[in-house]
C-alpha positions in Angstrom: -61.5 16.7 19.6 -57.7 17.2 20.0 -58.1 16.4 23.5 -59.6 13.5 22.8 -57.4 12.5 20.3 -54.6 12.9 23.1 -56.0 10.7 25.7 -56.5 7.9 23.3 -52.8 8.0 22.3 -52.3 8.5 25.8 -53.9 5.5 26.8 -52.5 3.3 24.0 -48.9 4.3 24.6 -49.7 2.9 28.6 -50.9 0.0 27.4 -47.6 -0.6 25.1 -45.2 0.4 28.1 -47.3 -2.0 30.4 -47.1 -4.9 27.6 -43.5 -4.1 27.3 -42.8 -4.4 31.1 -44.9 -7.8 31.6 -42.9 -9.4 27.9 -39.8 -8.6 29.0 -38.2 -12.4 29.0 -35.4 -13.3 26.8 -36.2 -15.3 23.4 -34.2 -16.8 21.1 -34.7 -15.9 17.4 -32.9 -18.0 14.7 -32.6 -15.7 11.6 -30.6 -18.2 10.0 -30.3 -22.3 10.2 -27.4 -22.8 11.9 -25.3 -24.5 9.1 -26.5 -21.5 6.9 -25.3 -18.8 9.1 -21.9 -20.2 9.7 -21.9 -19.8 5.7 -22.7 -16.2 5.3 -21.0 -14.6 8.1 -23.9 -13.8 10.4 -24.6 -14.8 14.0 -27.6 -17.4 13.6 -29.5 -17.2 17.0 -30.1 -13.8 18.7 -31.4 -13.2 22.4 -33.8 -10.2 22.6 -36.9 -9.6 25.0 -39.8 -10.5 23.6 -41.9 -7.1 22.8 -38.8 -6.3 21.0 -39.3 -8.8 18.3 -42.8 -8.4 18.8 -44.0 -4.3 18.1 -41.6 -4.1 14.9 -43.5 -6.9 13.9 -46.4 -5.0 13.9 -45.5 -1.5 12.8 -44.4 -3.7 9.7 -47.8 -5.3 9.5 -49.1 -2.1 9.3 -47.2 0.1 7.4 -47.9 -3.2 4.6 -51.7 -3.3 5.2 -51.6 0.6 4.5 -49.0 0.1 1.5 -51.1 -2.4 -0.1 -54.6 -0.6 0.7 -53.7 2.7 -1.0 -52.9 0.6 -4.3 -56.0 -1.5 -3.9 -57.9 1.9 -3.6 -56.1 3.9 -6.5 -58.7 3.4 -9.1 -61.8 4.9 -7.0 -59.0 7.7 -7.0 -58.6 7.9 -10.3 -62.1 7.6 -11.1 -62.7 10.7 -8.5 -60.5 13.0 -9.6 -61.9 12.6 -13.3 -65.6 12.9 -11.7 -64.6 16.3 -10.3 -62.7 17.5 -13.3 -65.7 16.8 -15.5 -67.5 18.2 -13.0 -65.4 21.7 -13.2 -65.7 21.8 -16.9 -69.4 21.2 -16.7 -69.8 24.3 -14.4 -67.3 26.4 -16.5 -69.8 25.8 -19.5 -72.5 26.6 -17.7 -71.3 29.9 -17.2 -70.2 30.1 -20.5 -74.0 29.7 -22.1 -75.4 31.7 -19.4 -73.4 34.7 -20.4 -74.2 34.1 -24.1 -77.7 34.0 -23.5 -77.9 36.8 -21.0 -81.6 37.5 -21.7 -83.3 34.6 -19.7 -85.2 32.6 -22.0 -83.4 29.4 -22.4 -85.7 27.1 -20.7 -82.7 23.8 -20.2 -80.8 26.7 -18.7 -83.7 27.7 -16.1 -84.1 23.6 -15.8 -80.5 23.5 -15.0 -80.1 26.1 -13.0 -83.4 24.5 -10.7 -80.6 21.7 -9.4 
C-alpha cells in the first residue's frame, strides 16, 4: 500500500511538471483596474507564466472545499462522539449490574449479554 501510494504521487507530480512545462507562456493579470491601482500604490498588471497563476489557484480551491466540508460535517461529529460516549456508559453499567448480581439469574442480563 505505501508503494502504491508513492507511485500515484509519483505520477501526479509528472503530470504537474509536464503541465508546467507545456503552460509556460507569459499572461497578464490585472489585480487592480488601472485607475485604482495608480490610487493605492500597487502595480496593476503583473506578467507571470501561466501554471503559476494557475496551481495556487487550485491548492486554494482545495484547501476551501476541505475548510468548508469539515464544518458542513461537524454535526455527524458531534452526534458520533455522543453515540460512543453513551455507548461507554452503557457498557460501564453493564458491568456494574453484572457484578451486583453475581449469581446468574437475571434473565434481561442473559438477554443482554446474548447481543
Amino acid at each position: 500500500m505505501k508503494y502504491l501510494k508513492l507511485l500515484i504521487l509519483t505520477i501526479v507530480g509528472i503530470i504537474l511538471i509536464i503541465f508546467a512545462i507545456s503552460n509556460n507562456q507569459i499572461i497578464e493579470v490585472r489585480i487592480l483596474p488601472d485607475n485604482f491601482g495608480g490610487f493605492v500604490g500597487l502595480k496593476p498588471i503583473y506578467s507571470l507564466p501561466f501554471f503559476v497563476i494557475l496551481y495556487p489557484t487550485l491548492v486554494l480551491g482545495l484547501l476551501l472545499g476541505f475548510f468548508f466540508e469539515y464544518f458542513r460535517e461537524r454535526k455527524y461529529r458531534v452526534k458520533l462522539k455522543q453515540a460512543n460516549k453513551d455507548i461507554k456508559f452503557l457498557q460501564s453499567e453493564k458491568k456494574k449490574l453484572k457484578s451486583r448480581n453475581s449469581d446468574g439469574d437475571s434473565e434481561i442480563l442473559n438477554l443482554i449479554d446474548r447481543d
